[in-house]
N, CA and C atoms of all chains as a GROMACS GRO file, in nm:
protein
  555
    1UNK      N    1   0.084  -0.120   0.000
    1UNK     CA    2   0.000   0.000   0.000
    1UNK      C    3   0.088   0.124   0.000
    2UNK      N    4   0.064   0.217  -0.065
    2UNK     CA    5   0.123   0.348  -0.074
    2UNK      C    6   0.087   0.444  -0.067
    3UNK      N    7   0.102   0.586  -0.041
    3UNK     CA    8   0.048   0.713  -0.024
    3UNK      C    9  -0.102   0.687  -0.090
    4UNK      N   10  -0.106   0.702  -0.216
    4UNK     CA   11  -0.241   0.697  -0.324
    4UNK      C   12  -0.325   0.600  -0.304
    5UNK      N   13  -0.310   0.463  -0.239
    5UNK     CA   14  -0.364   0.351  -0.187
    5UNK      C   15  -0.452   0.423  -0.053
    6UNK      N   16  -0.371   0.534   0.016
    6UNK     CA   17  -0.436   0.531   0.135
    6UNK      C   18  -0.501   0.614   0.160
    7UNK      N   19  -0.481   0.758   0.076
    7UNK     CA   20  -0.586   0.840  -0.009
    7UNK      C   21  -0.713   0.802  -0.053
    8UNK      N   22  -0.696   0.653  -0.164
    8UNK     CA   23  -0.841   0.641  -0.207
    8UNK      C   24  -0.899   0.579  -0.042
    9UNK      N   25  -0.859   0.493   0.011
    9UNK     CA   26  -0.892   0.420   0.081
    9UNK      C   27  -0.980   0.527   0.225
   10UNK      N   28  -0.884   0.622   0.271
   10UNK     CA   29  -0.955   0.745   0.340
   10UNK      C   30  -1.090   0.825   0.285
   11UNK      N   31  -1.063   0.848   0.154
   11UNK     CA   32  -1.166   0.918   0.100
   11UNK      C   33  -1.335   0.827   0.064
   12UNK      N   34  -1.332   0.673   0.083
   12UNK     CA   35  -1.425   0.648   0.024
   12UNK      C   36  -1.472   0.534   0.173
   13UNK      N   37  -1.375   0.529   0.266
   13UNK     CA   38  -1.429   0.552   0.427
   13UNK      C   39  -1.471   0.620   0.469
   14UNK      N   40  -1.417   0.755   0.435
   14UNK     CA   41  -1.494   0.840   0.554
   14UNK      C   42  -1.610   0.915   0.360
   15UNK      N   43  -1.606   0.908   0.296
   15UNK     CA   44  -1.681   1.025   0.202
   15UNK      C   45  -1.664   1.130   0.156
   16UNK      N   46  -1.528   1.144   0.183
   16UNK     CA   47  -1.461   1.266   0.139
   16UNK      C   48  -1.457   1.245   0.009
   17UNK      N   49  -1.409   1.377  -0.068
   17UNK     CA   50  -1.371   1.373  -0.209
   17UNK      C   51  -1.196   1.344  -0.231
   18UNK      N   52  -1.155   1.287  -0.376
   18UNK     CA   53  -1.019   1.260  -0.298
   18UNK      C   54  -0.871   1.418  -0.303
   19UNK      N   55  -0.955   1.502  -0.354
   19UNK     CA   56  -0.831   1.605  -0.316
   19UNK      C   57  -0.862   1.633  -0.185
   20UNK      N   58  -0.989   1.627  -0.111
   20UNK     CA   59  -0.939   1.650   0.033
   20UNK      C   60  -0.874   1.563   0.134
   21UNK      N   61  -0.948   1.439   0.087
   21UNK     CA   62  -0.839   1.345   0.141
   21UNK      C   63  -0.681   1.332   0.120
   22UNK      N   64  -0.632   1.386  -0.010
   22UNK     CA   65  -0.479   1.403  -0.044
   22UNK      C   66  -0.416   1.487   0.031
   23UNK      N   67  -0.503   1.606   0.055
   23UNK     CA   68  -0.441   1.748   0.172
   23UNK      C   69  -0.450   1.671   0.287
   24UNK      N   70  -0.545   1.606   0.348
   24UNK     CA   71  -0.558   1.528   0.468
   24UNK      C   72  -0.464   1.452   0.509
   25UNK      N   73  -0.394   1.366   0.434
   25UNK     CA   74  -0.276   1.246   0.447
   25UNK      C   75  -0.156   1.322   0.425
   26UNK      N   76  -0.136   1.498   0.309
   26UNK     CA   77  -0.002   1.536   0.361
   26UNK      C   78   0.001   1.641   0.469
   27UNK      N   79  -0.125   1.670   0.476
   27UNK     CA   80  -0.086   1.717   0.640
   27UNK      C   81  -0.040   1.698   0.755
   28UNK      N   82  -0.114   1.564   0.763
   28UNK     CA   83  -0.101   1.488   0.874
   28UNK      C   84   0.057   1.404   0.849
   29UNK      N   85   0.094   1.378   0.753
   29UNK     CA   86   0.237   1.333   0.733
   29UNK      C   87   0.339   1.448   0.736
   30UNK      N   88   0.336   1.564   0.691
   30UNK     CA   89   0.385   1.664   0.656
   30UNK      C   90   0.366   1.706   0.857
   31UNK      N   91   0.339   1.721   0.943
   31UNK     CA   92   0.293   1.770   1.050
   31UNK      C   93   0.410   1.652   1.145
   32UNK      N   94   0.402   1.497   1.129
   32UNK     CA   95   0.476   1.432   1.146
   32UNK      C   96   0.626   1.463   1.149
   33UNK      N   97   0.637   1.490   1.000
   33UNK     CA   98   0.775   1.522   0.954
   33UNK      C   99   0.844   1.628   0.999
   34UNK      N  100   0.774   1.720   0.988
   34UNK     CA  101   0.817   1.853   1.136
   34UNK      C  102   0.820   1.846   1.216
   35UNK      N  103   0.811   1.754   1.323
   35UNK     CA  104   0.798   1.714   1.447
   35UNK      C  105   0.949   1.660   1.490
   36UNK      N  106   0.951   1.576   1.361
   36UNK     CA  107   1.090   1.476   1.349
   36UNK      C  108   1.231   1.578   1.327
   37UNK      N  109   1.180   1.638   1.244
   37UNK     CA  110   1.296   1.728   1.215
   37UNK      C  111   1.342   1.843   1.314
   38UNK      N  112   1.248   1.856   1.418
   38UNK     CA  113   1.268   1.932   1.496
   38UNK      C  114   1.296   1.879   1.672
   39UNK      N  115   1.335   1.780   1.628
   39UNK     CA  116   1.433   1.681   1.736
   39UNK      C  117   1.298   1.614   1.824
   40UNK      N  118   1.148   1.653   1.798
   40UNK     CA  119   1.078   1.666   1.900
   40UNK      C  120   1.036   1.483   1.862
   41UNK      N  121   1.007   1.471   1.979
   41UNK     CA  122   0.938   1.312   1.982
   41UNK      C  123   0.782   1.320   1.955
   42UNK      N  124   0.708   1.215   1.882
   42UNK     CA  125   0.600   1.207   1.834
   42UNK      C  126   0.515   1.091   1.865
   43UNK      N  127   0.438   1.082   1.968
   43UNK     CA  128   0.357   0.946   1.993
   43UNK      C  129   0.222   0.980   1.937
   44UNK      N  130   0.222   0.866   1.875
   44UNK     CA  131   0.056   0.767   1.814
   44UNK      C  132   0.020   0.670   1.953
   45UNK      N  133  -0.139   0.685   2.024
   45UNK     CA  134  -0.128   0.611   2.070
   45UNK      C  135  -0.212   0.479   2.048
   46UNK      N  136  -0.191   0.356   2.011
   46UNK     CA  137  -0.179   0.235   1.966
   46UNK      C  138  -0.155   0.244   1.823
   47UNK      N  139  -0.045   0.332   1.790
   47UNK     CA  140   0.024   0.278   1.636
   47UNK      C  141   0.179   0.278   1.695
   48UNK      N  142   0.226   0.393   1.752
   48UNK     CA  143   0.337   0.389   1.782
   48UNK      C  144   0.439   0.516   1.737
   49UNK      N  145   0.521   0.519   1.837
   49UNK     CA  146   0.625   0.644   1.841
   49UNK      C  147   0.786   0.648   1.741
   50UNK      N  148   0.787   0.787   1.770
   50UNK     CA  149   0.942   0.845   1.684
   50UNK      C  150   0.970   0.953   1.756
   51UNK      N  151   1.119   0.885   1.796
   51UNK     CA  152   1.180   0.949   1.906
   51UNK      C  153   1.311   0.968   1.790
   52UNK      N  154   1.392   1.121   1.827
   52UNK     CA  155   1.488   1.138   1.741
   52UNK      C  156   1.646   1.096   1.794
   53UNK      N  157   1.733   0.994   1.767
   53UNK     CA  158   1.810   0.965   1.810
   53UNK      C  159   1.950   1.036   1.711
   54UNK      N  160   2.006   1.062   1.793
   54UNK     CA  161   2.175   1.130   1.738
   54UNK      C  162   2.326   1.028   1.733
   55UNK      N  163   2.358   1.027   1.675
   55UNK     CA  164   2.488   0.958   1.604
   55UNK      C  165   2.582   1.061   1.606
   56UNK      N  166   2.706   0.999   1.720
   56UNK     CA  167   2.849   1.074   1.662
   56UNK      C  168   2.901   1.002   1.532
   57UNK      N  169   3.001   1.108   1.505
   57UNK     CA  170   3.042   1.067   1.392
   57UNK      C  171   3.153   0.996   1.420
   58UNK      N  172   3.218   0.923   1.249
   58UNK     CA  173   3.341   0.818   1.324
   58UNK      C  174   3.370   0.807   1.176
   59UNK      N  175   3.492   0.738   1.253
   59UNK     CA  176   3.560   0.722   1.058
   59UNK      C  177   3.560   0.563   1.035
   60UNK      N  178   3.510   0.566   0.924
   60UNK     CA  179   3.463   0.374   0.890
   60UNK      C  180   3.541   0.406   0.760
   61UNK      N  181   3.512   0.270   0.671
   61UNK     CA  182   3.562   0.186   0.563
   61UNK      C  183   3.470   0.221   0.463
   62UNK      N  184   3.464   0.210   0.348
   62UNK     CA  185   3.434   0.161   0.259
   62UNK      C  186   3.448  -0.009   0.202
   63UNK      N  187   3.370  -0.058   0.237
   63UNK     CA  188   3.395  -0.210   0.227
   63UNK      C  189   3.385  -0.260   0.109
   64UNK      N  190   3.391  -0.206  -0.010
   64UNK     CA  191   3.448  -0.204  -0.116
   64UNK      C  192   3.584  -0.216  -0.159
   65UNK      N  193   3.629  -0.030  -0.130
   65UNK     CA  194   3.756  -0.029  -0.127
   65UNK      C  195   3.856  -0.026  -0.042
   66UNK      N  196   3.834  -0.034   0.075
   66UNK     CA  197   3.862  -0.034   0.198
   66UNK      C  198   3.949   0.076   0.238
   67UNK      N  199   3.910   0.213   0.196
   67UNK     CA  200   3.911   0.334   0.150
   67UNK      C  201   3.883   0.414   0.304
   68UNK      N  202   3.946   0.456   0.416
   68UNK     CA  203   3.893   0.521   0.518
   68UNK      C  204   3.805   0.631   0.491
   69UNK      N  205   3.712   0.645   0.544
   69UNK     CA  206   3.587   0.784   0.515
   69UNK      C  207   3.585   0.811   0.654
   70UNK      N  208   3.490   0.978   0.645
   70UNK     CA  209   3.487   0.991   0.768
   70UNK      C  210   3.287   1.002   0.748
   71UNK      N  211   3.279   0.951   0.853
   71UNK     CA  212   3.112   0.963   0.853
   71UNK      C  213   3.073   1.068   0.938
   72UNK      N  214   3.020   1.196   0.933
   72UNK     CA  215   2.949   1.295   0.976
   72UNK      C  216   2.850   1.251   1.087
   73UNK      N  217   2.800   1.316   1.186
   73UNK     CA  218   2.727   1.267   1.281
   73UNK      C  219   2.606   1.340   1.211
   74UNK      N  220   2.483   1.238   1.288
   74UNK     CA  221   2.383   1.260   1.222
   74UNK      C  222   2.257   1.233   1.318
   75UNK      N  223   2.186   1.212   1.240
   75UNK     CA  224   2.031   1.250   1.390
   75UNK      C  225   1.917   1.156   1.283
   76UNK      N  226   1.881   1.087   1.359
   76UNK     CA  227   1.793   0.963   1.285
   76UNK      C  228   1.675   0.920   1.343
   77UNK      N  229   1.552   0.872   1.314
   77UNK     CA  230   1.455   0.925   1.354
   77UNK      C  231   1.410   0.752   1.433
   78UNK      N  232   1.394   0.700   1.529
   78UNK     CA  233   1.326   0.571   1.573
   78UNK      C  234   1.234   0.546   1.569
   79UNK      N  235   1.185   0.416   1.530
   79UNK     CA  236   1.027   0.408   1.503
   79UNK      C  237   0.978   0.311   1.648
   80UNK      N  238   0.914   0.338   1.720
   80UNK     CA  239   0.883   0.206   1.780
   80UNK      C  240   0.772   0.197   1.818
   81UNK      N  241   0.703   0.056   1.757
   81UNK     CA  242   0.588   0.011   1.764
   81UNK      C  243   0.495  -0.025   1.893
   82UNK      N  244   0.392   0.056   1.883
   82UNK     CA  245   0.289   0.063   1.980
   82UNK      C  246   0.235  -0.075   2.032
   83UNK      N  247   0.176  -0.051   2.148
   83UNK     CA  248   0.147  -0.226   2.167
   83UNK      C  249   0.064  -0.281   2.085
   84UNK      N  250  -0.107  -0.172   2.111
   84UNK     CA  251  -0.181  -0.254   2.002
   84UNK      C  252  -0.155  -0.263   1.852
   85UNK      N  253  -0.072  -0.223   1.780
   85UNK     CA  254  -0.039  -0.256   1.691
   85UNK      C  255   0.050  -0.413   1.655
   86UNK      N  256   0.144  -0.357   1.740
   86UNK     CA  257   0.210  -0.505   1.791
   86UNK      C  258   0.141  -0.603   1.792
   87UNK      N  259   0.091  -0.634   1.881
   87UNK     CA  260  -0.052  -0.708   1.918
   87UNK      C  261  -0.135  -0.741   1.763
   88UNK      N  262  -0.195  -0.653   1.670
   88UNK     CA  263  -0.260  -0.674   1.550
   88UNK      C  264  -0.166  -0.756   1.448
   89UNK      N  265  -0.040  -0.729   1.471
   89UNK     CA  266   0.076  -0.802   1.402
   89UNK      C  267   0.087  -0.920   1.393
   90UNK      N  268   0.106  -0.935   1.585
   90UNK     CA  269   0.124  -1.078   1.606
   90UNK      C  270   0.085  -1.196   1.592
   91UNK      N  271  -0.106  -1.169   1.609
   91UNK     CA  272  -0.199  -1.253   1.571
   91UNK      C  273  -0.253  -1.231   1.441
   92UNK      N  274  -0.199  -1.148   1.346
   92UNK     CA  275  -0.227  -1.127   1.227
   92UNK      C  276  -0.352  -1.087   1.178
   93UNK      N  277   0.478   1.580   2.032
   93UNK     CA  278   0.362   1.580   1.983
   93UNK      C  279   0.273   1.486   1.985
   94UNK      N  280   0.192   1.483   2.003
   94UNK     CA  281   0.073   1.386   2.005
   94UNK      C  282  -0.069   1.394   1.924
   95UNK      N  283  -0.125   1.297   1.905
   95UNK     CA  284  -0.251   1.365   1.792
   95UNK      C  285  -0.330   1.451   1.777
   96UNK      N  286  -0.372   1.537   1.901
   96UNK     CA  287  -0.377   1.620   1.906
   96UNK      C  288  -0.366   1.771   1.811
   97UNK      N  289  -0.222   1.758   1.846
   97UNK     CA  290  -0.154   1.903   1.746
   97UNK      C  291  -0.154   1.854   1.621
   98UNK      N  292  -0.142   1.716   1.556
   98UNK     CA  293  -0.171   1.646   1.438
   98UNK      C  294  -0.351   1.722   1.384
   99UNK      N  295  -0.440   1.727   1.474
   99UNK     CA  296  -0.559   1.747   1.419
   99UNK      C  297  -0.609   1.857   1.432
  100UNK      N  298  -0.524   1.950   1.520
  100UNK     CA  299  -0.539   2.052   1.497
  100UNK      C  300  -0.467   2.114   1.393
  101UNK      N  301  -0.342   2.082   1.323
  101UNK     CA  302  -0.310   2.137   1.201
  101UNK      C  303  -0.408   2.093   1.104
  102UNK      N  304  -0.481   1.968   1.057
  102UNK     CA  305  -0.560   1.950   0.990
  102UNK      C  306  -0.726   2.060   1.014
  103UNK      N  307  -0.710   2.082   1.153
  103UNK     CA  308  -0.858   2.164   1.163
  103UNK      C  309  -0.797   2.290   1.057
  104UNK      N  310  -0.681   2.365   1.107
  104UNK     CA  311  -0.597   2.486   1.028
  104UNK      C  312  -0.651   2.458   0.878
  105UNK      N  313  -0.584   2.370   0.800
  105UNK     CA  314  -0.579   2.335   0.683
  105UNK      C  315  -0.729   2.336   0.642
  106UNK      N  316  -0.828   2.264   0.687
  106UNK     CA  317  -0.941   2.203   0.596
  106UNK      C  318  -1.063   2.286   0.638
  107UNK      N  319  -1.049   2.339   0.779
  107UNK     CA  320  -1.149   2.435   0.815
  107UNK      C  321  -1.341   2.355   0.855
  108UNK      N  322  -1.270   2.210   0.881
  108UNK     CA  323  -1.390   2.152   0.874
  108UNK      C  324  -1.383   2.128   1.102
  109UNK      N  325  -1.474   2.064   1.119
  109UNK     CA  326  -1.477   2.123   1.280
  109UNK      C  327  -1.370   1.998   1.353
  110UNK      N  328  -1.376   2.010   1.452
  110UNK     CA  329  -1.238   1.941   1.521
  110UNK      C  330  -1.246   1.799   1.512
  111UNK      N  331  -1.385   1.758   1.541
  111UNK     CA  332  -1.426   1.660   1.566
  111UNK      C  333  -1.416   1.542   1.427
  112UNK      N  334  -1.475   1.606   1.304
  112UNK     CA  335  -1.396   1.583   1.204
  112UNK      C  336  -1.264   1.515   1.162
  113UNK      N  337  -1.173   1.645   1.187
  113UNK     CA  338  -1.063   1.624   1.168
  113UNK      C  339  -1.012   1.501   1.294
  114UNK      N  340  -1.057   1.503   1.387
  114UNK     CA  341  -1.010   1.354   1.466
  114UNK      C  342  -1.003   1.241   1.394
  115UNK      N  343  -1.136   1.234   1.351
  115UNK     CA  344  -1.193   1.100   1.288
  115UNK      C  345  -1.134   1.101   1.134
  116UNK      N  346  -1.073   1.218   1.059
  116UNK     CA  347  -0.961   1.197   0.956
  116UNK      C  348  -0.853   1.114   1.049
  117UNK      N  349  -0.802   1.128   1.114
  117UNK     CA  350  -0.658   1.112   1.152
  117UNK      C  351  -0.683   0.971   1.257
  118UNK      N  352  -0.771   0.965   1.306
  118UNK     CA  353  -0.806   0.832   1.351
  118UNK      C  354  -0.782   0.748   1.228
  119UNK      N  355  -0.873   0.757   1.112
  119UNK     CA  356  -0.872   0.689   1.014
  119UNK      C  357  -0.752   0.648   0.911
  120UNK      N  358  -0.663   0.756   0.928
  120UNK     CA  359  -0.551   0.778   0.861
  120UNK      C  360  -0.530   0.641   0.929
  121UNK      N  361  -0.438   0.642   1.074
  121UNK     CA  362  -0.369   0.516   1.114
  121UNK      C  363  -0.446   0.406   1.102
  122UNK      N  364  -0.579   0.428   1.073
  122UNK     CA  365  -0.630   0.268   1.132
  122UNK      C  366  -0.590   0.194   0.990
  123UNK      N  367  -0.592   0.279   0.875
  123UNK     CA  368  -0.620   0.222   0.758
  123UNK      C  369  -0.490   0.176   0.796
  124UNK      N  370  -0.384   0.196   0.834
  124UNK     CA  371  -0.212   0.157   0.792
  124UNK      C  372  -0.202   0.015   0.896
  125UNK      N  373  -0.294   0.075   1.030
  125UNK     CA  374  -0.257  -0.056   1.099
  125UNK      C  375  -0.338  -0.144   1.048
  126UNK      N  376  -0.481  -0.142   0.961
  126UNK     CA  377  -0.538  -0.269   0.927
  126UNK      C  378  -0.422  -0.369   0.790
  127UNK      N  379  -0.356  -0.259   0.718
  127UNK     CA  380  -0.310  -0.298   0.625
  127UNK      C  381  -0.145  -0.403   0.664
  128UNK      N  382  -0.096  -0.311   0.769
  128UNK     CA  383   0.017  -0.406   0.839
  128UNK      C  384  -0.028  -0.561   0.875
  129UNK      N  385  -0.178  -0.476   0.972
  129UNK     CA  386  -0.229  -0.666   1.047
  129UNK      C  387  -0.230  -0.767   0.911
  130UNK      N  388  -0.243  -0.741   0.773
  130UNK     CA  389  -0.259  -0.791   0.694
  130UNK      C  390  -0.117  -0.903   0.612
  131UNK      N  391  -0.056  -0.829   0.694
  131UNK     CA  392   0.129  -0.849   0.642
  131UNK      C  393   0.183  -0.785   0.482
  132UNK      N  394   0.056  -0.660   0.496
  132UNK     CA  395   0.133  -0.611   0.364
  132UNK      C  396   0.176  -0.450   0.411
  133UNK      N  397   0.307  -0.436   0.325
  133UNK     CA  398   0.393  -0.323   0.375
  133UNK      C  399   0.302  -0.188   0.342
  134UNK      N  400   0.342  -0.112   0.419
  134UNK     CA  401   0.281   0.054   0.361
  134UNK      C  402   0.410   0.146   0.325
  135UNK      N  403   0.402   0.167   0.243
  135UNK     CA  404   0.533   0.275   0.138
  135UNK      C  405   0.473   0.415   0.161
  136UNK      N  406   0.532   0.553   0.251
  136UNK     CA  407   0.471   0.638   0.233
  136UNK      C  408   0.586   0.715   0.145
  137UNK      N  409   0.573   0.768   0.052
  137UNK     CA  410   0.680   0.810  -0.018
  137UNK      C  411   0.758   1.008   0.032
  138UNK      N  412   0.870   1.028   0.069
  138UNK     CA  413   0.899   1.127   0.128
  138UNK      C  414   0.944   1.145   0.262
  139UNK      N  415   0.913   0.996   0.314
  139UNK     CA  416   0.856   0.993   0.474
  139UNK      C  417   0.916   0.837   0.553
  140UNK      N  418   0.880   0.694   0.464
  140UNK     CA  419   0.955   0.605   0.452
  140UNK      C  420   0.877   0.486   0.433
  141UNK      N  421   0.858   0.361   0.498
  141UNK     CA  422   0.784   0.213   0.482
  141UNK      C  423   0.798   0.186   0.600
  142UNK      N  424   0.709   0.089   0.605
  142UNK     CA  425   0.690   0.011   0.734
  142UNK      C  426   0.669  -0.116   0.639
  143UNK      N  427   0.744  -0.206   0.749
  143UNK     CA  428   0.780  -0.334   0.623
  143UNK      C  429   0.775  -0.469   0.790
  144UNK      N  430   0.701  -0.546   0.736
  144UNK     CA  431   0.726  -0.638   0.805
  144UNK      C  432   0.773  -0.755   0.812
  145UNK      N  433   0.876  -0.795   0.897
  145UNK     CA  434   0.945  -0.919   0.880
  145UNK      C  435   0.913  -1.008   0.970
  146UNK      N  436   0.904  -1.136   0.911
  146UNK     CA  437   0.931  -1.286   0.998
  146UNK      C  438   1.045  -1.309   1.004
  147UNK      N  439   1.050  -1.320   1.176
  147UNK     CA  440   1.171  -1.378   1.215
  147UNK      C  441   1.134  -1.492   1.226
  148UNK      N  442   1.246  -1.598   1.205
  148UNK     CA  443   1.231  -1.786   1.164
  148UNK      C  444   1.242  -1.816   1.363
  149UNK      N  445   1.188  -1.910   1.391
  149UNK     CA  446   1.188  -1.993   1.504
  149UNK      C  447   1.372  -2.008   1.515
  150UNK      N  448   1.383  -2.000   1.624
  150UNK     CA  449   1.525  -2.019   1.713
  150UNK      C  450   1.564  -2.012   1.816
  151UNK      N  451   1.666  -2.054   1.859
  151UNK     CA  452   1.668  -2.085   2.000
  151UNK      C  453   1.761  -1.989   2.111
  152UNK      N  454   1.712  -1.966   2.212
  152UNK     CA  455   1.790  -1.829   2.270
  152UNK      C  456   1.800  -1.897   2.394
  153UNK      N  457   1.854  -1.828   2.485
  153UNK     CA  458   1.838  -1.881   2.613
  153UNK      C  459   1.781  -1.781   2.742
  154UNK      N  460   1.739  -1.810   2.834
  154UNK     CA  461   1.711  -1.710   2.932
  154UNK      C  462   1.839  -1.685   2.999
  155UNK      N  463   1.850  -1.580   3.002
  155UNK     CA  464   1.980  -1.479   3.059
  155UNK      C  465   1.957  -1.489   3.225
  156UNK      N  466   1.837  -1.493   3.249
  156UNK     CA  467   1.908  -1.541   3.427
  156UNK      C  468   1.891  -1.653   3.450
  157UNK      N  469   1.844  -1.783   3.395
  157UNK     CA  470   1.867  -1.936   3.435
  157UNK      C  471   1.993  -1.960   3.335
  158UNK      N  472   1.986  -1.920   3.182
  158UNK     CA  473   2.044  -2.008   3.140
  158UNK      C  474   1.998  -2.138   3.046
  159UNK      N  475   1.925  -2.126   3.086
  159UNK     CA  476   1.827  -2.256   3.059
  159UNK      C  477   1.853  -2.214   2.895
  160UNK      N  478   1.787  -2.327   2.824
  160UNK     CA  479   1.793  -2.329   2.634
  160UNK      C  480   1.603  -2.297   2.649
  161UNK      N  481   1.592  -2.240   2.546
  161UNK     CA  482   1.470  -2.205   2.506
  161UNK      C  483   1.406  -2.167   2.386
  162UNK      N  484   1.317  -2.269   2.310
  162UNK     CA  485   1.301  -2.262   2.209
  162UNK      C  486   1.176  -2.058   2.161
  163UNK      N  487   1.236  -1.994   2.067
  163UNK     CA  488   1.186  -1.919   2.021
  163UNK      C  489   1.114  -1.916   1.944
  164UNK      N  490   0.943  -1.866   1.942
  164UNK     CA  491   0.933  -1.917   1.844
  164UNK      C  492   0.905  -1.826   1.714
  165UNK      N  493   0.824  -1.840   1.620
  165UNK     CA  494   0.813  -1.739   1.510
  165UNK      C  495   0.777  -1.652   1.522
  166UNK      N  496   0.811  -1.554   1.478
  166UNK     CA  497   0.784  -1.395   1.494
  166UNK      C  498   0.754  -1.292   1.417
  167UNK      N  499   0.663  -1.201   1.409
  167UNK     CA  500   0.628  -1.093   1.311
  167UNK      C  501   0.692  -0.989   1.367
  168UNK      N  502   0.767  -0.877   1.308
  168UNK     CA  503   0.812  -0.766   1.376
  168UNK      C  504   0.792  -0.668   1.245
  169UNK      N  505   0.798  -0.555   1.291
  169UNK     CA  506   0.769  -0.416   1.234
  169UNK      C  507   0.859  -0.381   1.260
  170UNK      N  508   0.916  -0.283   1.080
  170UNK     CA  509   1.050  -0.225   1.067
  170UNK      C  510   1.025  -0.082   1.009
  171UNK      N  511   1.058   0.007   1.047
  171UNK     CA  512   1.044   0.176   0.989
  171UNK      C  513   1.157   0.142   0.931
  172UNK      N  514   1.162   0.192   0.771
  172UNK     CA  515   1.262   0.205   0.653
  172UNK      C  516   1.291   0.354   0.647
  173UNK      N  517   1.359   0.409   0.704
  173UNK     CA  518   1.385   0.595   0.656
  173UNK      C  519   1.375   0.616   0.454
  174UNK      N  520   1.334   0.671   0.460
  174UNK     CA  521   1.318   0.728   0.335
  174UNK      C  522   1.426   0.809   0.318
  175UNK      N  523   1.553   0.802   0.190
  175UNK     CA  524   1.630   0.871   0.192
  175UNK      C  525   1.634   1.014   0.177
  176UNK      N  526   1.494   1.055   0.109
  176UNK     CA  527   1.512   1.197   0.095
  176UNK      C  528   1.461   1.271   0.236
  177UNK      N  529   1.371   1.172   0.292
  177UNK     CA  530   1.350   1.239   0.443
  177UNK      C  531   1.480   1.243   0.550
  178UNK      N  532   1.546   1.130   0.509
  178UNK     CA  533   1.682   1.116   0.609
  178UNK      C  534   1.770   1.282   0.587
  179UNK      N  535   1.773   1.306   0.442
  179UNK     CA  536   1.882   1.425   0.409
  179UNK      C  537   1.786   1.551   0.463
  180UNK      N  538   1.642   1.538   0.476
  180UNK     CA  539   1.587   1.668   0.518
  180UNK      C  540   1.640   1.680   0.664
  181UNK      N  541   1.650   1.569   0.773
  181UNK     CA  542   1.656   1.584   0.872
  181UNK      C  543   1.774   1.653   0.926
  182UNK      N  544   1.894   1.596   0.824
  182UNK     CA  545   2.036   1.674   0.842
  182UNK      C  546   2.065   1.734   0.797
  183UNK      N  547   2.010   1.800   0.675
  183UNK     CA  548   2.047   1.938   0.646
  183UNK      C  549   1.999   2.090   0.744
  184UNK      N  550   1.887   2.004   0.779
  184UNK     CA  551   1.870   2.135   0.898
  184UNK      C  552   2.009   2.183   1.020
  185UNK      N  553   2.012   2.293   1.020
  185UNK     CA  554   2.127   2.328   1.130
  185UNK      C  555   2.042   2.414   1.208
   0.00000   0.00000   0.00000
């Protein structure tokens, strides 16, 4: 399923038309994504959270060429799954 | 953040009443978690996937007996970063 999958799928659940449902899903994703980017943590509750985790940097390989690089520190976003979701998973 | 400020940017945006916009954003997740319970992935493009894997039966042990203990099969949920969302996050300073 993908963005447009979940568009039609919103719009003909609830009766919307589907450009409002399209503003609806990037808002609400787009609202997400600012959240993330702004170090802030974001809980769903029974889908699940994104907490922003930070990485020093370090100098690794290229395991190719075995080429030293230096890797930049960076800030990466965690996903972790809510119970009842979990739960909907488990028993499928 | 919590859903909340999620539905209140949607009240901002659509101008339809609060209560509304809940039941958008309720709906938003339910559709993703019915589609996971299903074992099929959701691709949001910009943003990333949620992809689910079976882990195979194996054997671990309990860390305070010791003891052997069979594991058994497992469904787990994986967030995939989306690369162009990964570079939005670090280009910010």
């Amino acid at each position: 399923m993908n963005k447009l999958d979940i568009v039609n799928k919103l719009a003909s659940d609830l009766g919307l038309n589907q450009k409002i449902a399209k503003i609806a899903v990037d808002t609400i994703i787009d609202s997400i994504k600012k959240a993330i980017i702004e170090g802030e943590r974001v809980e769903i509750r029974g889908f699940g959270s994104f907490t922003v985790r930070n990485y020093k940097g370090y100098k690794g390989r290229n395991p190719k060429t075995g080429e030293v690089v230096e890797v930049n520190p960076k800030r990466l976003p965690y996903f972790k799954v809510g119970k009842e979701l979990k739960d909907m998973i488990w028993k499928g | 953040m919590t859903k909340i400020e999620i539905v209140a940017n949607l009240y901002e945006k659509l101008g339809y009443s609060k209560r509304d916009c809940a039941n958008i954003v309720d709906t938003f997740f339910q559709i993703i978690k019915d589609t996971l319970a299903k074992d099929e992935n959701v691709k949001i493009s910009g943003f990333g996937n949620f992809i689910i894997k079976t882990k195979k039966e194996r054997r671990g042990r309990n860390p305070q007996t010791g003891e052997e203990i069979k594991i058994s099969e497992r469904k787990v949920l994986n967030f995939r970063l989306s690369q162009v969302f990964k570079e939005e996050i670090n280009s910010k300073k």
